[in-house]
mmCIF file of the N, C-alpha and C atoms, coordinates in Angstrom:
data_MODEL
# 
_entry.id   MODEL 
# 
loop_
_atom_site.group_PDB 
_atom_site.id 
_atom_site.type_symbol 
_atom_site.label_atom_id 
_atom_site.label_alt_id 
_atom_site.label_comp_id 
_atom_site.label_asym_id 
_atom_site.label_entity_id 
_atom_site.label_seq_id 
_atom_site.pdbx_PDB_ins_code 
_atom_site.Cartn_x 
_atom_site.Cartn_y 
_atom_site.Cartn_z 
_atom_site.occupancy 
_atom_site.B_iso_or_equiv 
_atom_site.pdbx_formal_charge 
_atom_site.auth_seq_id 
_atom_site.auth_comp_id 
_atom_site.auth_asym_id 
_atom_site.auth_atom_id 
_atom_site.pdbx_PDB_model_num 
ATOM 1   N N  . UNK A 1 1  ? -6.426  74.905 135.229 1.00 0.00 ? 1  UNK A N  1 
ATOM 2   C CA . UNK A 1 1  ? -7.792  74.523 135.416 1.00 0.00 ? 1  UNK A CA 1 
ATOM 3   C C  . UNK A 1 1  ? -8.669  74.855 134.222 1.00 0.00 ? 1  UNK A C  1 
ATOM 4   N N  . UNK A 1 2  ? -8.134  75.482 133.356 1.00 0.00 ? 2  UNK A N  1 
ATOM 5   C CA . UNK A 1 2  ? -8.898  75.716 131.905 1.00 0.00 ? 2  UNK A CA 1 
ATOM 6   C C  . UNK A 1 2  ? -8.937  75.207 130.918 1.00 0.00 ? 2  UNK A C  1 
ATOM 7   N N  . UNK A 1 3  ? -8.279  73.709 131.215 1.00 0.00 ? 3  UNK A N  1 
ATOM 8   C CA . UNK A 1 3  ? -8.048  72.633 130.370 1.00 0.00 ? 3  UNK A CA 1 
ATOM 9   C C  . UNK A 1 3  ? -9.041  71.803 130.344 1.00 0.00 ? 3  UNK A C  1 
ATOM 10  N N  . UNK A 1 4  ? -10.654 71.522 130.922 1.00 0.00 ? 4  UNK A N  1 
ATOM 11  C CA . UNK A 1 4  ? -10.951 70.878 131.788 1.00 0.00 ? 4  UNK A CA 1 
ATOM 12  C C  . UNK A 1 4  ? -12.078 70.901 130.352 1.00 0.00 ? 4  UNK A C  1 
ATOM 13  N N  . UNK A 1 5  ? -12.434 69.984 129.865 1.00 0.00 ? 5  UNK A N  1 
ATOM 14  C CA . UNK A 1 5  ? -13.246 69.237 128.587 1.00 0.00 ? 5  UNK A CA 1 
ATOM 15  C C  . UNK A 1 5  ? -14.524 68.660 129.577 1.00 0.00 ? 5  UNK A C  1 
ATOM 16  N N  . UNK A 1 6  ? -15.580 68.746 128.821 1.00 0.00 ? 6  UNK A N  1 
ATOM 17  C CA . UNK A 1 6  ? -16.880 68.034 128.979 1.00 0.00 ? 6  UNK A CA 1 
ATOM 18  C C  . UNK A 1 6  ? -16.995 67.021 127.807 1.00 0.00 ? 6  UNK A C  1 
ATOM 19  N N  . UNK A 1 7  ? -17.946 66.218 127.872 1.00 0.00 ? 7  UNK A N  1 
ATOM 20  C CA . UNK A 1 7  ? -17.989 64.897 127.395 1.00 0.00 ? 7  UNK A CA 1 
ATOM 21  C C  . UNK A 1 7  ? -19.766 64.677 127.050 1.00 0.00 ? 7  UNK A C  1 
ATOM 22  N N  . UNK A 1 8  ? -20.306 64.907 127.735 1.00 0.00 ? 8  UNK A N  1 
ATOM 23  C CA . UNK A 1 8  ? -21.798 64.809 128.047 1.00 0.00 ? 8  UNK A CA 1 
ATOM 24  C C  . UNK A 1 8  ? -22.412 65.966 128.497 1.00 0.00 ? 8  UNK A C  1 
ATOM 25  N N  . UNK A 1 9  ? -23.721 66.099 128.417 1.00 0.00 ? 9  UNK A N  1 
ATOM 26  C CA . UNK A 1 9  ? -24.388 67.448 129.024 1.00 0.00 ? 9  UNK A CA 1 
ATOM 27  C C  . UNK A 1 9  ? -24.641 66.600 129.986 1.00 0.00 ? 9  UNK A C  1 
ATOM 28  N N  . UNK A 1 10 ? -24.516 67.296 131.373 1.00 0.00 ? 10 UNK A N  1 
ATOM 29  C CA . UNK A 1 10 ? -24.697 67.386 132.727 1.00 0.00 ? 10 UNK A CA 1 
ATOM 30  C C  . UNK A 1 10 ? -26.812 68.122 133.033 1.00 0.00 ? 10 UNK A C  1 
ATOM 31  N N  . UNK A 1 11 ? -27.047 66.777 133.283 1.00 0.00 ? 11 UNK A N  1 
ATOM 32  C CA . UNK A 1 11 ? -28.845 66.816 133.816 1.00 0.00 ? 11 UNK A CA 1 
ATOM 33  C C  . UNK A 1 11 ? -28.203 67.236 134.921 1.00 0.00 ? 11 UNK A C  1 
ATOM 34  N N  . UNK A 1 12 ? -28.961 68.004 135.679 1.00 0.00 ? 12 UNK A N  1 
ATOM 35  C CA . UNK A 1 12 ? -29.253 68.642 136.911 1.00 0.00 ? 12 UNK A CA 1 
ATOM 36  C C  . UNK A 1 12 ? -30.958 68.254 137.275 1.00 0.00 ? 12 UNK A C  1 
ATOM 37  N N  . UNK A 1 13 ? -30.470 67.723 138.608 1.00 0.00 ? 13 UNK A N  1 
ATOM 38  C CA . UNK A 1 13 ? -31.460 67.010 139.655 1.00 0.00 ? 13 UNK A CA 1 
ATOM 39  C C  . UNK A 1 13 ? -31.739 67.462 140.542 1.00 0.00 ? 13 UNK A C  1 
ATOM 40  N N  . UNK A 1 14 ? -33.141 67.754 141.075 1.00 0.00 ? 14 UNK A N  1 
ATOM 41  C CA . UNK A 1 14 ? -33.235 68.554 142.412 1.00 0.00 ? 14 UNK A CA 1 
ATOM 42  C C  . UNK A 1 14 ? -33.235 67.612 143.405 1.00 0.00 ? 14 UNK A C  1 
ATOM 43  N N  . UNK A 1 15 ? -32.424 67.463 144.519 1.00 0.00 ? 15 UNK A N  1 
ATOM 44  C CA . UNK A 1 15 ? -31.935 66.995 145.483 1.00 0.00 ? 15 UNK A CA 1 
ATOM 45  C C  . UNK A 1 15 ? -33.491 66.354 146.790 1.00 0.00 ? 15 UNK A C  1 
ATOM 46  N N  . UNK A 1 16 ? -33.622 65.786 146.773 1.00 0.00 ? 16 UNK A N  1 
ATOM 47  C CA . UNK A 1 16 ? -34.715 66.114 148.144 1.00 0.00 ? 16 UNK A CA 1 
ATOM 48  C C  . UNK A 1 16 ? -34.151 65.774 149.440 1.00 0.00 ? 16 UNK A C  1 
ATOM 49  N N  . UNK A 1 17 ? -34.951 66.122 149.920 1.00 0.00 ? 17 UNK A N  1 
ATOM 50  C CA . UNK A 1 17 ? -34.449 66.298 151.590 1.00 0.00 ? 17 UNK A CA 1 
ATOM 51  C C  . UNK A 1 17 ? -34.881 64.227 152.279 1.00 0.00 ? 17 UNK A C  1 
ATOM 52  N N  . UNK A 1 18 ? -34.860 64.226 153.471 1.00 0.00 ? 18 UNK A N  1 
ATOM 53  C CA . UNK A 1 18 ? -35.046 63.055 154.063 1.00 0.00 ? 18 UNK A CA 1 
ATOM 54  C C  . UNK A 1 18 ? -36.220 63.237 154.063 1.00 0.00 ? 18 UNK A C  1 
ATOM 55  N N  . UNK A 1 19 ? -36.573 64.493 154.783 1.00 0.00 ? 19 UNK A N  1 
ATOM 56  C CA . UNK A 1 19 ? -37.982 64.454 155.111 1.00 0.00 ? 19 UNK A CA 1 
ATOM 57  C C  . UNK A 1 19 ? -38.951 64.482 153.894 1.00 0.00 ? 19 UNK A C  1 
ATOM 58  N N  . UNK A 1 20 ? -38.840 65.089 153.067 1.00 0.00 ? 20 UNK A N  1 
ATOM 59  C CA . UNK A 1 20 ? -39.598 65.046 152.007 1.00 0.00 ? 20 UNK A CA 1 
ATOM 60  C C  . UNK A 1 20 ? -39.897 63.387 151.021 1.00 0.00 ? 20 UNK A C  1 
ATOM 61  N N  . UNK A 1 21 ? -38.663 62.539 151.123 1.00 0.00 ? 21 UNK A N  1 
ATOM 62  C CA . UNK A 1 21 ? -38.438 61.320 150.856 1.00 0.00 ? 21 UNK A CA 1 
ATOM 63  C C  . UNK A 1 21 ? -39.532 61.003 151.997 1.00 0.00 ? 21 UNK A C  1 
ATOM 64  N N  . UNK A 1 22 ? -39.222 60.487 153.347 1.00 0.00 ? 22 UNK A N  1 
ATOM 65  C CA . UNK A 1 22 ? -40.023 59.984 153.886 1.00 0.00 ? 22 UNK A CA 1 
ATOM 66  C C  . UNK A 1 22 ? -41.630 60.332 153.782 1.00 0.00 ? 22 UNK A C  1 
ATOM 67  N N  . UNK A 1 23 ? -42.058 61.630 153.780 1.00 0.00 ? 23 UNK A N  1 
ATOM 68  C CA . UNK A 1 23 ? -43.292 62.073 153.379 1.00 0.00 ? 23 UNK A CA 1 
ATOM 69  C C  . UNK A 1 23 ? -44.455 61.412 152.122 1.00 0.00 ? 23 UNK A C  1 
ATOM 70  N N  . UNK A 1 24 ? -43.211 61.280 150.939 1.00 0.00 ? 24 UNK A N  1 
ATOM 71  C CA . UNK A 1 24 ? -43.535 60.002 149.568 1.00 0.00 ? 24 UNK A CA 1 
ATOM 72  C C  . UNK A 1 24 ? -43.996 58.909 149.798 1.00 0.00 ? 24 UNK A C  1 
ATOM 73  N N  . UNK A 1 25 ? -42.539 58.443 150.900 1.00 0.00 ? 25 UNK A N  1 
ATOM 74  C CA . UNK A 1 25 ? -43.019 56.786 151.290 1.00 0.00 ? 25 UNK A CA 1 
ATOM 75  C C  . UNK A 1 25 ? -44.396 56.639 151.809 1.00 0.00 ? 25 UNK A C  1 
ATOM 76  N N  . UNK A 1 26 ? -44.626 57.705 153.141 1.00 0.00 ? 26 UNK A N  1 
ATOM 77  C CA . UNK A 1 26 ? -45.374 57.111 153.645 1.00 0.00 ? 26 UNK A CA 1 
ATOM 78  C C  . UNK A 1 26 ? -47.321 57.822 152.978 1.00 0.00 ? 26 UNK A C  1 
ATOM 79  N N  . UNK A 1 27 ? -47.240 58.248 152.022 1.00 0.00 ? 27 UNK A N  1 
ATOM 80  C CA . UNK A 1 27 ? -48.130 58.631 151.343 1.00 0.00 ? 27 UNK A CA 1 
ATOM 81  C C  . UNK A 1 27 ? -48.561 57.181 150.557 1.00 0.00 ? 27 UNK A C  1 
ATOM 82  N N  . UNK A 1 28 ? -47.505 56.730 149.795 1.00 0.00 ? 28 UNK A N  1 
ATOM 83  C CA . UNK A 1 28 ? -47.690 55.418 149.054 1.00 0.00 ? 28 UNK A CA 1 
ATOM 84  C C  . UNK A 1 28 ? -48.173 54.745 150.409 1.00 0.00 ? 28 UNK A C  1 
ATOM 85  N N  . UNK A 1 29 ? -47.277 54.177 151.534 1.00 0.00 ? 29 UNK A N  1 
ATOM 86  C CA . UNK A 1 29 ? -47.852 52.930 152.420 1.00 0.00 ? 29 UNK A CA 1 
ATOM 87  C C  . UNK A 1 29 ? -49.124 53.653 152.390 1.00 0.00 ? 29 UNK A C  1 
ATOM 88  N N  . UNK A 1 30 ? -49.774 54.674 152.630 1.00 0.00 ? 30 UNK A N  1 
ATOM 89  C CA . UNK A 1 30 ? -51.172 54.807 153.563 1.00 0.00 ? 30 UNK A CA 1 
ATOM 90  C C  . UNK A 1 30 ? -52.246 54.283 152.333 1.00 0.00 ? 30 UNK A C  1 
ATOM 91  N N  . UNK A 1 31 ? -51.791 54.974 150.334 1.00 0.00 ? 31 UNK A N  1 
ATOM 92  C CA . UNK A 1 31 ? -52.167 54.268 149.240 1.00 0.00 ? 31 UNK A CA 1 
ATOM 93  C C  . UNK A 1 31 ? -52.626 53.045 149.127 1.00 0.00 ? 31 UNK A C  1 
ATOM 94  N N  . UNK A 1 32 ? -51.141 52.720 149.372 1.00 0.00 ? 32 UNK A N  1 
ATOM 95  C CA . UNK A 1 32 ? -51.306 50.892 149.788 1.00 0.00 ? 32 UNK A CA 1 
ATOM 96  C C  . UNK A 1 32 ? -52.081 49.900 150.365 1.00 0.00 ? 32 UNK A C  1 
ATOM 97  N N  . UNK A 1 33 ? -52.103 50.331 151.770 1.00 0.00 ? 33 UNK A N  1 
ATOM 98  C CA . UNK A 1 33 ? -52.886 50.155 152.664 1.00 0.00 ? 33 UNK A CA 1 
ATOM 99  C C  . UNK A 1 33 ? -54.829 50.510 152.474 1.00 0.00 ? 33 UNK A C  1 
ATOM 100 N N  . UNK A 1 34 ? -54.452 51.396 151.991 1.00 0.00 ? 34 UNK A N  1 
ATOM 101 C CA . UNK A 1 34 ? -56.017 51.953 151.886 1.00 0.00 ? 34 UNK A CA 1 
ATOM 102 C C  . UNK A 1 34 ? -57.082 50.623 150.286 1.00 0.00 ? 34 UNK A C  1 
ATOM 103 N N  . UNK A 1 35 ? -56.161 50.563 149.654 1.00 0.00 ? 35 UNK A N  1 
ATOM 104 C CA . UNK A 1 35 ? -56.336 49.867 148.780 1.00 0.00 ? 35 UNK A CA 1 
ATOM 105 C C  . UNK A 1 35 ? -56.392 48.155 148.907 1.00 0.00 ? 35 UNK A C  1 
ATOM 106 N N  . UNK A 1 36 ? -55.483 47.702 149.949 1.00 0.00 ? 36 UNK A N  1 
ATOM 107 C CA . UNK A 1 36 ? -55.779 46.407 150.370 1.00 0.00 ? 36 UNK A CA 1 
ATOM 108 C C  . UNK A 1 36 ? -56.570 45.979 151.058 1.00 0.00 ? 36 UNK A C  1 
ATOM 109 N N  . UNK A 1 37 ? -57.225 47.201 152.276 1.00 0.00 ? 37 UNK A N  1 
ATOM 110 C CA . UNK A 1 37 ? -58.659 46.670 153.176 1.00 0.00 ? 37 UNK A CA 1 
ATOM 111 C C  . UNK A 1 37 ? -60.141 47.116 152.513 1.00 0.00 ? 37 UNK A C  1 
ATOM 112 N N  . UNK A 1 38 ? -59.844 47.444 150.788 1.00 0.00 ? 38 UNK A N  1 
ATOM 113 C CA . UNK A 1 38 ? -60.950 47.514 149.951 1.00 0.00 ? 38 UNK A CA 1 
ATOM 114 C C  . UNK A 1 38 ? -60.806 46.564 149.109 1.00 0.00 ? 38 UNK A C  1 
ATOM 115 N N  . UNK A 1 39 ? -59.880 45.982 148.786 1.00 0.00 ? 39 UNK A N  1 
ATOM 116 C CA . UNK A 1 39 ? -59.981 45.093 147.550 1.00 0.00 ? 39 UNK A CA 1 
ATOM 117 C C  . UNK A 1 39 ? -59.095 43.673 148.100 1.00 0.00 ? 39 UNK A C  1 
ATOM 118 N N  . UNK A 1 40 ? -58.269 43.765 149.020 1.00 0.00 ? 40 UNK A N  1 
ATOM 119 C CA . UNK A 1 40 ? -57.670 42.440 149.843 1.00 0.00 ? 40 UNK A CA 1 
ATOM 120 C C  . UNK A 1 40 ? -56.329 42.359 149.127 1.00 0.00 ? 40 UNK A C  1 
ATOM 121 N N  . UNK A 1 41 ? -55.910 41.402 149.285 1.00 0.00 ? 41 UNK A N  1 
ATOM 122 C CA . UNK A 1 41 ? -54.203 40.858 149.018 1.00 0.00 ? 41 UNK A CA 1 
ATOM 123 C C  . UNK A 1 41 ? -54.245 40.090 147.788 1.00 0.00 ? 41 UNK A C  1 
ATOM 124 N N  . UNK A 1 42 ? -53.152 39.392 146.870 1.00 0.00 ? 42 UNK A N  1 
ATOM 125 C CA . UNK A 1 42 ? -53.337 39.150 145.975 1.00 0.00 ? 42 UNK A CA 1 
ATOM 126 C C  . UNK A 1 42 ? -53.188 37.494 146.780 1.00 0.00 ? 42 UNK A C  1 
ATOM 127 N N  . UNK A 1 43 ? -52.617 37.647 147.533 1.00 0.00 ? 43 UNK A N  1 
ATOM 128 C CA . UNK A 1 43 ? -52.174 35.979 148.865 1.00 0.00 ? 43 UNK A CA 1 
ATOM 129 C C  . UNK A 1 43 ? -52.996 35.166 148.921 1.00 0.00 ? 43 UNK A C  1 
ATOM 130 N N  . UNK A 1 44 ? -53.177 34.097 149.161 1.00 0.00 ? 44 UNK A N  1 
ATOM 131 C CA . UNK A 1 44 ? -53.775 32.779 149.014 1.00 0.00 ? 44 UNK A CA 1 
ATOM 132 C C  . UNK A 1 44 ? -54.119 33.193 150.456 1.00 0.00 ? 44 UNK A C  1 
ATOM 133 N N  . UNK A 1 45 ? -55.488 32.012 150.722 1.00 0.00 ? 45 UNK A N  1 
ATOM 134 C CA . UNK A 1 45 ? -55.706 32.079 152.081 1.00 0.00 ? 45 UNK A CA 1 
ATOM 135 C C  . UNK A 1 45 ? -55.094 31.111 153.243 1.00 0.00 ? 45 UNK A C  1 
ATOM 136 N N  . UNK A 1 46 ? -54.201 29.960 152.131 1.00 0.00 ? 46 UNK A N  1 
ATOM 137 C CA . UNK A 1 46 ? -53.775 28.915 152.737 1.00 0.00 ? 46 UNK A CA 1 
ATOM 138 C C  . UNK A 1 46 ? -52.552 28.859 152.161 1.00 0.00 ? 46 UNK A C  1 
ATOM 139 N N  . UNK A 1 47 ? -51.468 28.995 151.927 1.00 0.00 ? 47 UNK A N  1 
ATOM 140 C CA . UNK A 1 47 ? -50.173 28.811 151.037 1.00 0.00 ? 47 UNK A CA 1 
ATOM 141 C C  . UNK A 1 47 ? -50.131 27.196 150.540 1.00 0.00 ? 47 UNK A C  1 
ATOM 142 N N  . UNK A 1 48 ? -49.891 26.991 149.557 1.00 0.00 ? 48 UNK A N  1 
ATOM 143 C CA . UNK A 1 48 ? -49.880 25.927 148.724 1.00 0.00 ? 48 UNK A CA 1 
ATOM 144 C C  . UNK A 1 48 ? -48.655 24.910 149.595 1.00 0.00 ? 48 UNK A C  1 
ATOM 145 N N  . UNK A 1 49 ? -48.908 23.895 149.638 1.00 0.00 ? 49 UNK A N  1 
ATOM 146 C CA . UNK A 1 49 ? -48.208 23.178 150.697 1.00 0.00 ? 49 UNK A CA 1 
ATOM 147 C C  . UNK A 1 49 ? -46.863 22.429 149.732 1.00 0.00 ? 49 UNK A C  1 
ATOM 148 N N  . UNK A 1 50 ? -45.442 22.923 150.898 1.00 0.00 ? 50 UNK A N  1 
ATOM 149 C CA . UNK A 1 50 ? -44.212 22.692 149.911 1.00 0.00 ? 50 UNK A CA 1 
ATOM 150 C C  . UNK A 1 50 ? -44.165 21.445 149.311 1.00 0.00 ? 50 UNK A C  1 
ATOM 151 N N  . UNK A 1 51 ? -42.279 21.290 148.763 1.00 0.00 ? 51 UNK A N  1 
ATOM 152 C CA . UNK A 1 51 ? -42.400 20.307 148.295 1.00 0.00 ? 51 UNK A CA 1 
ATOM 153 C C  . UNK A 1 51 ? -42.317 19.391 149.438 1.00 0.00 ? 51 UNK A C  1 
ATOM 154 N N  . UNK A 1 52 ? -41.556 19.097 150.156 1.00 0.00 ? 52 UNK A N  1 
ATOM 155 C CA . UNK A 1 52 ? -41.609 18.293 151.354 1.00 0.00 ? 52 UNK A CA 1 
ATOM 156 C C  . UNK A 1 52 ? -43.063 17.502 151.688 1.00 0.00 ? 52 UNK A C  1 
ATOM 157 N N  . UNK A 1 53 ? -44.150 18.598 152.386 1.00 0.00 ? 53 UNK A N  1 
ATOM 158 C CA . UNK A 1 53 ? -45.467 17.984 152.381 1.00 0.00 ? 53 UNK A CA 1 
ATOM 159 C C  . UNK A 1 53 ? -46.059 17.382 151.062 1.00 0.00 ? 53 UNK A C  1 
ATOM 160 N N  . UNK A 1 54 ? -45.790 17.495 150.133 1.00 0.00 ? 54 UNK A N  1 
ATOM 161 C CA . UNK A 1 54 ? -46.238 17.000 148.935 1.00 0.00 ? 54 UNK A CA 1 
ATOM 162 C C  . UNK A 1 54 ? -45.553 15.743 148.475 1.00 0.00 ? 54 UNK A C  1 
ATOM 163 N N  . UNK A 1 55 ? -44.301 15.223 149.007 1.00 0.00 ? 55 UNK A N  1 
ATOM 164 C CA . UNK A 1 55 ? -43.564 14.337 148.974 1.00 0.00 ? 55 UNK A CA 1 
ATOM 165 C C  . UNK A 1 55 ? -44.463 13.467 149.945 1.00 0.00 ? 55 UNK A C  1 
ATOM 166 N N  . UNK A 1 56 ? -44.330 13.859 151.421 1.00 0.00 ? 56 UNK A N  1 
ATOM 167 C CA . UNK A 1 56 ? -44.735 12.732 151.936 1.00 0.00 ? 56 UNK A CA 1 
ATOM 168 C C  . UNK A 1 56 ? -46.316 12.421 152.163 1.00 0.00 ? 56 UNK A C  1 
ATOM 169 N N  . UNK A 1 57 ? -47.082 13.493 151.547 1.00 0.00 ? 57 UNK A N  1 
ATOM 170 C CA . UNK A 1 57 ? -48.723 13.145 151.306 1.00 0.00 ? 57 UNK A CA 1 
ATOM 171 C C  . UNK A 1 57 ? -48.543 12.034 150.223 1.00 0.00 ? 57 UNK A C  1 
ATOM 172 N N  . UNK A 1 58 ? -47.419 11.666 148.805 1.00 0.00 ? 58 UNK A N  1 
ATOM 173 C CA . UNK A 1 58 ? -47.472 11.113 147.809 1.00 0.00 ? 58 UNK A CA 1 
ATOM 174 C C  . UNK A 1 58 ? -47.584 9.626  148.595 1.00 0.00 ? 58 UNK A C  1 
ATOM 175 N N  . UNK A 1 59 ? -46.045 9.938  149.519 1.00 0.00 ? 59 UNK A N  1 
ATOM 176 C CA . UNK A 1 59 ? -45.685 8.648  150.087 1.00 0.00 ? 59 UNK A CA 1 
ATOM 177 C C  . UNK A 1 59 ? -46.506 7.774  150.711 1.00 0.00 ? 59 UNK A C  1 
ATOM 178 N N  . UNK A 1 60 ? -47.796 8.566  151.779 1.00 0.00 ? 60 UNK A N  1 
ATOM 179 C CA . UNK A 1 60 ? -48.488 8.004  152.562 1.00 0.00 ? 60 UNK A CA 1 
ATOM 180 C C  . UNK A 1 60 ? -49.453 7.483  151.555 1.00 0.00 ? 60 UNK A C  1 
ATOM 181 N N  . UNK A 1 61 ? -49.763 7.439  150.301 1.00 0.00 ? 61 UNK A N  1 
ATOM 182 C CA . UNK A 1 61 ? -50.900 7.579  149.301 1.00 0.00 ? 61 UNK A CA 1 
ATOM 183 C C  . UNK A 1 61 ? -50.104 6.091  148.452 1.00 0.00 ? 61 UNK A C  1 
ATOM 184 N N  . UNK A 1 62 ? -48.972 5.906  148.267 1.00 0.00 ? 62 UNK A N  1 
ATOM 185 C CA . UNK A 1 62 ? -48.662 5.006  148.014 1.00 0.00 ? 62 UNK A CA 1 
ATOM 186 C C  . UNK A 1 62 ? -48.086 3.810  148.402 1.00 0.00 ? 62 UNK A C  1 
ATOM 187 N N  . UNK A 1 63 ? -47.429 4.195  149.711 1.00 0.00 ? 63 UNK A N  1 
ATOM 188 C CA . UNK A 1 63 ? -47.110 2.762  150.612 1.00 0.00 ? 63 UNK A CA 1 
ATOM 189 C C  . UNK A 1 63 ? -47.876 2.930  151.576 1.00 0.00 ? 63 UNK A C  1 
ATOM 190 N N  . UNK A 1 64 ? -49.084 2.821  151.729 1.00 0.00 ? 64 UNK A N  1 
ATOM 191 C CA . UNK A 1 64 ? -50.169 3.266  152.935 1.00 0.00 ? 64 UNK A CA 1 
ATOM 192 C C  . UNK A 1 64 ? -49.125 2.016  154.609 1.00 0.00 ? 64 UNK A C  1 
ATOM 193 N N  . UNK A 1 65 ? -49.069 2.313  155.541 1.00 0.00 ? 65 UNK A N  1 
ATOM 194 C CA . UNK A 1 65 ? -48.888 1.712  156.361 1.00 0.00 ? 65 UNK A CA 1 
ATOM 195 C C  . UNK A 1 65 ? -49.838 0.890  157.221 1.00 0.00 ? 65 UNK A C  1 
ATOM 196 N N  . UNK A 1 66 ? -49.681 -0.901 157.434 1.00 0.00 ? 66 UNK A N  1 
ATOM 197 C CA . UNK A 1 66 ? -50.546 -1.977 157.339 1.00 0.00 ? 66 UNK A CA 1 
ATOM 198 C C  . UNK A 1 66 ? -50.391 -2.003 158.646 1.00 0.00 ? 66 UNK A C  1 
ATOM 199 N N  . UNK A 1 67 ? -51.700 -1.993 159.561 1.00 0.00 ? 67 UNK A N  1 
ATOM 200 C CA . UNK A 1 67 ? -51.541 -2.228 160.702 1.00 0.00 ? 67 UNK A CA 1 
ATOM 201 C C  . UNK A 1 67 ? -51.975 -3.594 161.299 1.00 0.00 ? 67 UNK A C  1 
ATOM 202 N N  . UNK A 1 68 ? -51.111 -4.551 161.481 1.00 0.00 ? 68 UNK A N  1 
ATOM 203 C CA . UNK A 1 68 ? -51.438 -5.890 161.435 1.00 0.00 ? 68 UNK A CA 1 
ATOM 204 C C  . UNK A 1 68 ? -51.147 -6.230 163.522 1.00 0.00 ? 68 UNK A C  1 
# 
C-alpha cells in the first residue's frame, strides 16, 4: 500500500447536508419570487401565435373563402 502515487493535488470540499441544500433553494425561490411581484416576468402577455396559426391566418388572407 506504499506504492500508491498522486497525480494532482486533491481540493477538499465541504460536503453539505440536504437540509442545508434545501434551505439555499428555497431562499433563492422566496428571492425570486419576491422580485417578480415587483418588477413582473420577462413573458409576453399573449404568446406569439405558432407556426400552424400563422400558416392558416396566411391561408385565410389569401384564398379568402367565396360564399356564393
Amino acid at each position: 500500500m506504499s506504492d500508491v502515487q498522486f497525480f494532482s493535488k486533491v481540493s477538499t470540499q465541504r460536503l453539505t447536508s440536504l437540509d442545508e441544500d434545501h434551505k439555499a433553494e428555497q431562499k433563492q425561490i422566496l428571492e425570486d419570487q419576491a422580485h417578480w411581484a415587483k418588477y413582473g416576468t420577462n413573458r409576453p402577455r399573449r404568446g406569439s401565435p405558432s407556426k400552424t396559426e400563422l400558416m392558416e391566418q396566411l391561408s385565410r388572407e389569401r384564398f379568402p373563402e367565396d360564399d356564393f
